[in-house]
Structure formats: C-alpha cells, structure tokens
C-alpha positions as CSV (number, residue, x, y, z in Angstrom):
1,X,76.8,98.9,96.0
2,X,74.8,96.8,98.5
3,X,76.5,95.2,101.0
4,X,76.1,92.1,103.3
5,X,74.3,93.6,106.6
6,X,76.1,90.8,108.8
7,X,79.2,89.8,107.0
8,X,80.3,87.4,109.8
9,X,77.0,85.2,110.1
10,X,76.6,85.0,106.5
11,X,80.5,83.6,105.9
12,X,79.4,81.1,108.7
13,X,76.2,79.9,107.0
14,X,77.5,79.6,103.8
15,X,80.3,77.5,105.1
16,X,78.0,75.4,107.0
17,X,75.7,75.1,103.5
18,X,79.0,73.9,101.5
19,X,80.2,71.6,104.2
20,X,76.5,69.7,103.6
21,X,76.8,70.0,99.7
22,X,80.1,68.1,99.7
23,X,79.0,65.8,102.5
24,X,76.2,64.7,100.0
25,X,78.5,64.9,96.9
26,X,80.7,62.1,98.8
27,X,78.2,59.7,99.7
28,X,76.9,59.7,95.8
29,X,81.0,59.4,94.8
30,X,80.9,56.8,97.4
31,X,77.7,55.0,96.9
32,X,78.1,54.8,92.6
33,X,80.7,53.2,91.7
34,X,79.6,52.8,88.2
35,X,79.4,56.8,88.3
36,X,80.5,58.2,84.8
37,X,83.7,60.1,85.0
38,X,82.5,63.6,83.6
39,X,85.7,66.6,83.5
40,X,85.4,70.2,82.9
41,X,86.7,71.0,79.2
42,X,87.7,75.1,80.6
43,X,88.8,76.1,83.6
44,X,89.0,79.7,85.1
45,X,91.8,80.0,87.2
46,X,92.0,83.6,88.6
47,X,92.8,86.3,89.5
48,X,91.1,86.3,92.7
49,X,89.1,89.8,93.3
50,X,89.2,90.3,89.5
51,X,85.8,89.8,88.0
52,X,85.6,85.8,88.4
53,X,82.4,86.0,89.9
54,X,81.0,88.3,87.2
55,X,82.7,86.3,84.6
56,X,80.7,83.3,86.6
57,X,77.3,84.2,86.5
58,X,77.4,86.0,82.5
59,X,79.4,82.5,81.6
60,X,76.1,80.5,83.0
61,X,73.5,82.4,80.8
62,X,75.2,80.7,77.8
63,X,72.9,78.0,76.8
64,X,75.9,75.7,75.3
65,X,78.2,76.4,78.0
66,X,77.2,74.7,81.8
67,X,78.8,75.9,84.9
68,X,78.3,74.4,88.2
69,X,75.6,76.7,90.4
70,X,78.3,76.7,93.1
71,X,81.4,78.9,92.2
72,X,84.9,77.9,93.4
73,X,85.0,74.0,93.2
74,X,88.5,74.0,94.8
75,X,89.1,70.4,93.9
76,X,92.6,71.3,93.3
77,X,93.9,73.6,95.4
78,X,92.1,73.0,98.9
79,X,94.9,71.0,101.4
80,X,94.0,68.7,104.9
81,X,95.4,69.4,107.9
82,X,98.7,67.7,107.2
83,X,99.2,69.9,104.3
84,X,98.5,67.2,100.8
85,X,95.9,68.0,98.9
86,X,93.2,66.9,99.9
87,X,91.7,65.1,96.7
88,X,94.0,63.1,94.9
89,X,92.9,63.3,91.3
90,X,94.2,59.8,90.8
91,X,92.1,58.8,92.9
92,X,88.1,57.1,91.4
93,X,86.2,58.4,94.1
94,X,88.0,61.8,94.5
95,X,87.5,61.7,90.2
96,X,83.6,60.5,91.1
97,X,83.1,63.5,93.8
98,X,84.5,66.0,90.6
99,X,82.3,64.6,88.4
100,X,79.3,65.2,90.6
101,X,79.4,68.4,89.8
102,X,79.1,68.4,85.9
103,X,76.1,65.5,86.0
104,X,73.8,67.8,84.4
105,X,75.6,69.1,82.0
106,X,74.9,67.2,79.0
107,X,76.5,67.9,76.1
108,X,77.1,71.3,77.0
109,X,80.6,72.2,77.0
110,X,81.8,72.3,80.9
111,X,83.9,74.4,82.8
112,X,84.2,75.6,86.4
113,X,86.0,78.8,88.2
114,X,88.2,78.8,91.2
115,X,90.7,81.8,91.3
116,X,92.9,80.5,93.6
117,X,94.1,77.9,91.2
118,X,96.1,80.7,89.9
119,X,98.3,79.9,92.7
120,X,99.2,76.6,92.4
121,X,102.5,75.3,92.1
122,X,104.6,74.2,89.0
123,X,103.8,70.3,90.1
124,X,100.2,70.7,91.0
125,X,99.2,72.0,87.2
126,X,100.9,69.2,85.8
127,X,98.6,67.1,87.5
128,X,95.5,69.2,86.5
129,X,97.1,69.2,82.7
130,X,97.6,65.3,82.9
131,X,93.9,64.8,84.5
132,X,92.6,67.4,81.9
133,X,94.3,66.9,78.1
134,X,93.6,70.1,75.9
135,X,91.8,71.9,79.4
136,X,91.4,76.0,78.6
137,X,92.3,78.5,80.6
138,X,90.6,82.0,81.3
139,X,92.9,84.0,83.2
140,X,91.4,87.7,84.9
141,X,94.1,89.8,85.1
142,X,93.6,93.3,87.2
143,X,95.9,96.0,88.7
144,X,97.8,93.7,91.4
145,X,97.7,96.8,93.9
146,X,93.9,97.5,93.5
147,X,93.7,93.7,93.3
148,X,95.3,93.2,96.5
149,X,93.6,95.8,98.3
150,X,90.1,95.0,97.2
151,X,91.3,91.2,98.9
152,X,92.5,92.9,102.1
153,X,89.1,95.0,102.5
154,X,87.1,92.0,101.8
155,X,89.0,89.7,104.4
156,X,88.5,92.9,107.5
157,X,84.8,93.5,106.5
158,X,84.3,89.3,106.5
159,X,86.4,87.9,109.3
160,X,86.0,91.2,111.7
161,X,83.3,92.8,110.4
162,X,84.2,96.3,110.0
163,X,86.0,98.0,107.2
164,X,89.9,98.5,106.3
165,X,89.1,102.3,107.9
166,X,88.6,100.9,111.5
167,X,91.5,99.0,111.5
168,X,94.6,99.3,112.4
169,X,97.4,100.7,109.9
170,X,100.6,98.3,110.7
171,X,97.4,95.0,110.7
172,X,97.1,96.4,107.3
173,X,100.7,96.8,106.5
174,X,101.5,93.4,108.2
175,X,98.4,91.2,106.1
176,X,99.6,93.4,102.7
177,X,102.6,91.5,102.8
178,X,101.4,87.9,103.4
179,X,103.4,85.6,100.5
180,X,99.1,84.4,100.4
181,X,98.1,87.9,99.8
182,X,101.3,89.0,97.1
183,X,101.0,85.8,95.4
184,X,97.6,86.4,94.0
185,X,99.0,89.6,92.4
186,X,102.7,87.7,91.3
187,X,101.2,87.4,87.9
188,X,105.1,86.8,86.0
189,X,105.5,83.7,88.4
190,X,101.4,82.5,88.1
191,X,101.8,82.9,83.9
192,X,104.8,81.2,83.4
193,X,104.1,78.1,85.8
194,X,100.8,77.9,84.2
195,X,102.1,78.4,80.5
196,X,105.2,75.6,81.3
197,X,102.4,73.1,81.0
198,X,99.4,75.0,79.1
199,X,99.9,75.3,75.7
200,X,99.9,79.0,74.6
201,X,96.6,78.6,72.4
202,X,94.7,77.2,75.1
203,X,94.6,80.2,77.7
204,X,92.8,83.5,77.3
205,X,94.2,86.5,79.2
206,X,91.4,89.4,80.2
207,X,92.4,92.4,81.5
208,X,89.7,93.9,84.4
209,X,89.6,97.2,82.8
210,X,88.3,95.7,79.6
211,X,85.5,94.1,81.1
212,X,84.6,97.7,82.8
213,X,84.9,99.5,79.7
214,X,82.7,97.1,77.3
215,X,82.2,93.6,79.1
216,X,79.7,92.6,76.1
217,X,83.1,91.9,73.8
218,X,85.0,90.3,76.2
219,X,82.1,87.9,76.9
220,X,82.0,87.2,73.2
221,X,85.7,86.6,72.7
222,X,85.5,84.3,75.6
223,X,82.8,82.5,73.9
224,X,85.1,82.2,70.7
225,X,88.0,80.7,72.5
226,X,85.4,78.0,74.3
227,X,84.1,77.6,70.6
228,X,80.4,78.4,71.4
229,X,78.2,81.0,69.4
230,X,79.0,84.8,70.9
231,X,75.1,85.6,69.0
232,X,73.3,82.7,72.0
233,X,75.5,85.0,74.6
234,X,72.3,86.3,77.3
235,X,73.7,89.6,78.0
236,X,72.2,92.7,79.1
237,X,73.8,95.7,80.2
238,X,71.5,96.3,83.6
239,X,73.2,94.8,86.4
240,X,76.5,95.1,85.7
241,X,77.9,96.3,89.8
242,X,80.5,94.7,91.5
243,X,79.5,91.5,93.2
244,X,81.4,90.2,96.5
245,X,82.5,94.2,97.3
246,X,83.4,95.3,101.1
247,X,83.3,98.9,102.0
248,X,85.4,101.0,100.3
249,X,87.7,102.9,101.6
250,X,91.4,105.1,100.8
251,X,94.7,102.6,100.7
252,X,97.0,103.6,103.6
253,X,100.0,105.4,101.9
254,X,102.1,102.5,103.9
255,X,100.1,99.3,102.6
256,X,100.6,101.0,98.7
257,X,103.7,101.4,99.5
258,X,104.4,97.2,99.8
259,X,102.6,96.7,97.2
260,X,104.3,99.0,94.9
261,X,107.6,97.6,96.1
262,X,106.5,93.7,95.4
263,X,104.7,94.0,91.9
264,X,106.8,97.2,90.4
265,X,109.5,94.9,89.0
266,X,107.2,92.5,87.0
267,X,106.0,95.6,85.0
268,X,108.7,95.7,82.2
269,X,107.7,91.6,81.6
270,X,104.1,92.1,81.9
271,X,103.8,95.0,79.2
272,X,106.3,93.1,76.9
273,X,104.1,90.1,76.5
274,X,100.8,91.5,76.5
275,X,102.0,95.1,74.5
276,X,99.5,97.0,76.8
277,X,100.7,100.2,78.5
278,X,100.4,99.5,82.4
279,X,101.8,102.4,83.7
280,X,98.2,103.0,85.7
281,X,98.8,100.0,87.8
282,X,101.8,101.2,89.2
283,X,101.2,105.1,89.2
C-alpha cells in the first residue's frame, strides 16, 4: 500500500483543482445556451469506502461504457451554505453544468459514481428518479463496521495527518458515532429509500468481499446489468490494491463497540433479502 506522503497539502490542491474545473464547467453551462442536455443512463451510488473507486477506474476501461475522468460528481447531494441543494435539477443551467460532464461520451452508455448519494433522503431520489427515468443503480455494499472504520482512518490521516493510532480514543469514539459517519453504514434505511423509487430490476447490489475474492465476475455481471459486452471488459489482474487507503491500524475495542451496537440490528433484514450469511460483519 503506497500512501499519500503529505495527506493535508494534497486534499488542499485537489480541492483547489475542482473548484477551477467547476468554475469552467459554469461559464460553458452559462455561456451555451443551446448546450444539449446529455444525462447519465447508471449511476453508482455507494457505499462510501467500499470499492467505488476501484469499481471507477475498471468501469472506464470499457470501451462502450464512458465515465467522467473526475470521480464523485456530487451534483446531487452537495448543499450551500443555507442548507438547499445546491443545483436544482430543474433548473437549465444547473441541467447544462451536468451535462458538461458527459460531452464526450458519444453514444457510449453514461454513468457516473458518487457514494454519498447513498445517503440521500426519500425526497431527494425522487428527484433524481424524475430527472433520470429508467436510471440504474450499482450499489457496493461492505461490512458497515470495517466500512466505517476504514472512513474514520481516512478522515485522521487527511484532515490531521497522522493515523487513527495517534489519536485520541474518546475523538475516535466521539466521530464513530456521527449520524454522517453511521449513515453510510445504515444500509436497511439507504435500500429501502432507494428501492421506494428504483424499480427492483434496475439496481445491482455487490458485496466488497466478492470483488476481493474474484473482481473479474463481478465486473462482468456489472457489464450485463448496463447491457454492454462482459468479452470488451479491459481487465487484468495486476494492480488490483486498495486505492484511497490511510494507515492501517487496530479498531479501539470502544469505537467497535458503537458500531456493533448501531448496525447489529439490521443484520436479520440484511441476510433475509440478500440470503447471504453475514455473521463476519458483526463477529
């Protein structure tokens, strides 16, 4: 595992990179009226720290699927300051900016990932399903406890730059139990909001440990559901490590503790609808 020598500067560039990406993507929504309105026909919607970005870059090798270079969109979920969303996809130019990111597309079929979608609310994937008729849906979903821990590592090593070791046990305890940290691994309440409004043919469940154990068939089913030829699927087995890892490190009997206590009770649902023993996650 190779990881980021300065965490904290690289966060800040890449932030400063997207901020000039979406400045330009707004003046050409601004500036083109006549700009054709171009929508994603799949969407991948989470789990956050589950494989997205893996399922990303394979997804992009696929000569008859096109993904945007940029991973994470967040045209739906991102709010202002007041707390609204902050693109309106009523709106043409908010529509215009979207479509800015599909231009070269074709007539590859289109499709973009942002996990935190996962979380939206009941109203807010209406929307989406109202803006995107017959949209797909790839949901990752991974042990919620190693799920949320790999998030919690991730956010010490990138906002403080050190790892979960150096800091402090009740910090840990205390960001473990953040409704914006358990709701990422609340998969009962993030399936059914999304299958109220999702038809049930239309979204493919993954599980992580799947893609670990033989990430060449899940690839290829994936390419089945989109309706594009598994045989065109680019895949090779070299370079298959993690991608966005932080230093690794031993849960804090306290912090697995939470987590235990928050996702425990979805188990019984969770094993009755995909008929999958998931007595490791909780173990």
């Amino acid at each position: 595992m190779k990881l980021k020598k300065y965490p904290l500067l690289e966060i800040r560039l890449r932030r400063y990179a997207r901020s000039v990406k979406e400045s330009r993507r707004k003046l050409t929504a601004l500036g083109n009226p006549w700009l054709k309105e171009i929508k994603p026909d799949f969407l991948g919607v989470g789990a956050p720290r589950a494989g997205s970005t893996w399922m990303h870059n394979k997804l992009s090798l696929h000569p008859q699927l096109f993904l945007p270079h940029e991973k994470e969109v967040h045209f739906f979920d991102i709010l202002n300051a007041e707390g609204r969303y902050r693109f309106d996809v009523q709106s043409p130019q908010d529509r215009r900016w979207y479509a800015t990111y599909f231009l070269r597309a074709g007539s590859r079929i289109k499709g973009e990932i942002t996990p935190a979608y996962s979380i939206l609310p009941r109203e807010r994937v209406r929307e989406i399903v109202q803006f995107l008729p017959g949209v797909k849906i790839i949901y990752i979903l991974r042990d919620p406890i190693e799920r949320a821990w790999s998030g919690i590592r991730r956010r010490c090593w990138y906002s403080k730059g050190r790892s979960a070791d150096l800091c402090d046990v009740d910090d840990l305890v205390e960001l473990a139990g953040l409704h914006d940290v358990l709701v990422r691994g609340d998969y009962r309440r993030n399936i059914e909001i999304w299958e109220s409004e999702v038809q049930a043919q239309n979204i493919k469940y993954i599980f992580f440990e799947d893609i670990n154990d033989n990430g060449k068939a899940v690839l290829c089913d994936v390419c089945k559901f989109l309706d594009v030829e598994p045989d065109l699927l680019n895949f090779s087995e070299e370079n298959q490590n993690a991608v966005n890892q932080a230093p690794q490190s031993q849960i804090p009997q306290p912090v697995e503790e939470l987590l235990k206590k928050s996702y425990l009770p979805d188990r019984e649902f969770l094993e009755e609808k995909f008929g999958r023993d998931l007595s490791s996650w909780y173990s």
